[in-house]
N, C-alpha and C positions, 0 to 999 in steps of 0.2 A: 857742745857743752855750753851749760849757759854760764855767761862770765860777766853777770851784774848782782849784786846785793846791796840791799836799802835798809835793812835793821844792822845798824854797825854803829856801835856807841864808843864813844870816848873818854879821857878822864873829864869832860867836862859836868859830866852826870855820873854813872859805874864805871867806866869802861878803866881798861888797867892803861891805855896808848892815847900819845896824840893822836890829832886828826893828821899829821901830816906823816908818824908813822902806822896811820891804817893807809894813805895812802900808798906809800911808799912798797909794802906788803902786795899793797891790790893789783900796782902795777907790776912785781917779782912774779904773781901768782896769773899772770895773764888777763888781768879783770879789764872788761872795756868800759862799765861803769860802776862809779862805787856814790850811794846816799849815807851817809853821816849826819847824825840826829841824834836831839837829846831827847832825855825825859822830861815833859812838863812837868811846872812845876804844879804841884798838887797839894792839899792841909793834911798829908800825911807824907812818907817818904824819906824823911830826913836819910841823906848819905846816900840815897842815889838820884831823887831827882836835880835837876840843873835848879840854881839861884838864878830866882828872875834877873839880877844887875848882871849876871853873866851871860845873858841870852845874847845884848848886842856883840859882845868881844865875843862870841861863838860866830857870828855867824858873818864879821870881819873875817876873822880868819879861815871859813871855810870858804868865803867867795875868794881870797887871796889865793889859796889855793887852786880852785878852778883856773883862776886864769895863768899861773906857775906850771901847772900839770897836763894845759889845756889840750898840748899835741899829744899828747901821751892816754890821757883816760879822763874819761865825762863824769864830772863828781856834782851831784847833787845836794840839796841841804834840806835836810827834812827834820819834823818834831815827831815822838812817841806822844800824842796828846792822850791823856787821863781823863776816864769819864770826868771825874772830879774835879779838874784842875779850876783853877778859881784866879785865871789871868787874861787877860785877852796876849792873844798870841800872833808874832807876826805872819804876813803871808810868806809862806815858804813853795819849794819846790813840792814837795808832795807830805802826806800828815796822816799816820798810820795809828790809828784810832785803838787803845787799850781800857779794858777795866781789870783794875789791879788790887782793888777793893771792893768790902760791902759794908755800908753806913746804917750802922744795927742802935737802937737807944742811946741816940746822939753820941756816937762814936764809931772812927772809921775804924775799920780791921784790916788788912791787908792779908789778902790771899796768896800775894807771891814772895811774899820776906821769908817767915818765919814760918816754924810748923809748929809752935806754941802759941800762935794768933788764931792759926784754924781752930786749935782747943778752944781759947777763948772766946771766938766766933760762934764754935759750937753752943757753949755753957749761957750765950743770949738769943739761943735756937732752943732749950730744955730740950740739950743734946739731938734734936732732930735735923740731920745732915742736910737732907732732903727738901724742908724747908728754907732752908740757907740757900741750895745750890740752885733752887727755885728762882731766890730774889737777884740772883749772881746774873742766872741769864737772861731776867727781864732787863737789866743793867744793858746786857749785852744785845738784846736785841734793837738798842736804840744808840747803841756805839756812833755808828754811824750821822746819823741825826744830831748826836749830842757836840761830838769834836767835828763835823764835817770829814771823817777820813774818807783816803783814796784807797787805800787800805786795811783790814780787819787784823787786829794784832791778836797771836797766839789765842786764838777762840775758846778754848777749853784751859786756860792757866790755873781755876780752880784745883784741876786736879792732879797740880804739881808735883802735890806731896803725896797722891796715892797708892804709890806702886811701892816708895819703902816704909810707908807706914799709912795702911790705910784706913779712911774714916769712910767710903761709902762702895756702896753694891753700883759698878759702873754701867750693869746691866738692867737694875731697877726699871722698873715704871717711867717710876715718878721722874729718874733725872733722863731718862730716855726722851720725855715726853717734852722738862724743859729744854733742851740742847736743841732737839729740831724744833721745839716753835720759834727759837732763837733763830736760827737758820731758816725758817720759811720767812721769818719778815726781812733777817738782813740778804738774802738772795735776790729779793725784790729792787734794790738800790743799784744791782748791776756793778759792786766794788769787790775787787776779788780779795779773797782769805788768803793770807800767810800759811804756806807749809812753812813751819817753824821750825827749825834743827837745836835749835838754842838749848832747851834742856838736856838734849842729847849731847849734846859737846861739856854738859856742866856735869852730867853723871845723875843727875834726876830722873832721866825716864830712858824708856828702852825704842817708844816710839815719836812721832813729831808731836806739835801742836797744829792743827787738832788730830784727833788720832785717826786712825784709818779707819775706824767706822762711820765716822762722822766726816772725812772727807768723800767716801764712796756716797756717802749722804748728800751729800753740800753737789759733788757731782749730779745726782740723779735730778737734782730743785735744778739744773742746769748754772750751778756758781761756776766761780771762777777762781784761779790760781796763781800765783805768784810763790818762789823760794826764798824764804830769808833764815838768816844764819843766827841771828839777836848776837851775834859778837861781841862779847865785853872784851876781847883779845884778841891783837889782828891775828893770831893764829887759828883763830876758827872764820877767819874769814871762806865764805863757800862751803861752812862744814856739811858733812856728806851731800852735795849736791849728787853728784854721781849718781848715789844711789835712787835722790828722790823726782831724781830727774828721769828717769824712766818712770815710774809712777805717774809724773804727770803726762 
């Protein structure tokens, strides 16, 4: 079983737990490592990403922990860095690269808050999805490049809100076409994708990020993989690993 996860958030940014009760969690539930990370901070976000003045007292208190916890479980300290974010960021342990917006006629939209942002995302697309989900993953093909991740956070989060209320054909062309050119340039970088469970533990989706099409995809370009849980509650700490651990 694998008994490490690195997307685990705390109240320092969403998370509902301290960092020392996800610790505490990780080590009940057998974990030999756990990375604890916030969200950069970014010019949109408000309520979930981390305040820059709280990045140092974040990350006191996660080294205090490492060395508290140190015979017991390997705790790392990482950031969810945003295409966007518009701070310089310290060096940490490892930096899992996300685009969580699209900046349409000078204003950002957020694709993972709301499902009334996609509306209005839509309405400066003259309703063309397809257009939209275009610019989302050229965002995404330069994740990488942009925050430096080790990394690829939830690859597909565009289509969060699809499945209980859908705005696009996920078999189209057109978004076929962007998603793997996305994944032919980030495959190139040699930084493995997040199998995400996170939506799946929130009741959004029925499969991970990214979805199994597009992991059988990302496999075939010869990518690479990593499990993370996106836990805003130590109790999805490792959510269905089990199961996606045999997949990998």
């Amino acid at each position: 079983m694998i008994r490490a996860d690195y997307h685990v958030h705390s109240y320092y940014c969403d998370g509902e737990n301290s960092p020392e009760e996800l610790v505490k969690t990780a080590i009940e539930k057998g974990m030999e490592e756990i990375g604890i990370l916030f969200h950069s901070p970014c010019p949109f976000g408000d309520g979930w990403a981390i305040k820059e003045v709280n990045i140092p007292t974040f990350i006191e208190e996660i080294t205090s922990l490492k060395e508290k916890y140190k015979d017991v479980i390997s705790i790392k300290i990482g950031v969810e860095a945003d295409y966007f974010t518009d701070v310089e960021l310290p060096p940490l342990d490892y930096v899992i690269g996300s685009v969580h917006a699209v900046y349409k006629n000078g204003k950002y939209y957020s694709v993972d808050d709301k499902r009334e942002e996609i509306d209005a995302l839509l309405e400066e697309y003259g309703g063309d999805p397809y257009a939209m989900l275009e610019d989302y993953f050229k965002l995404e093909a330069e994740v990488v490049k942009k925050t430096k991740a080790t990394i690829i956070g939830h690859f597909d989060v565009v289509s969060k809100w699809n499945k209980k209320a859908p705005f696009f054909d996920e078999d189209d062309e057109r978004y076929v076409k962007a998603w793997k050119s996305a994944v032919d340039r980030l495959v190139l970088e040699g930084v493995p994708f997040e199998i995400n469970t996170g939506a799946i533990g929130r009741g959004y989706r029925i499969e991970p990020y990214p979805s199994l099409k597009m992991i059988e995809y990302i496999k075939s370009k010869g990518g690479k993989f990593i499990l993370s849980s996106d836990s805003h509650k130590k109790e999805n700490l490792l959510f269905s690993f089990g199961e996606y651990e045999s997949l990998l």
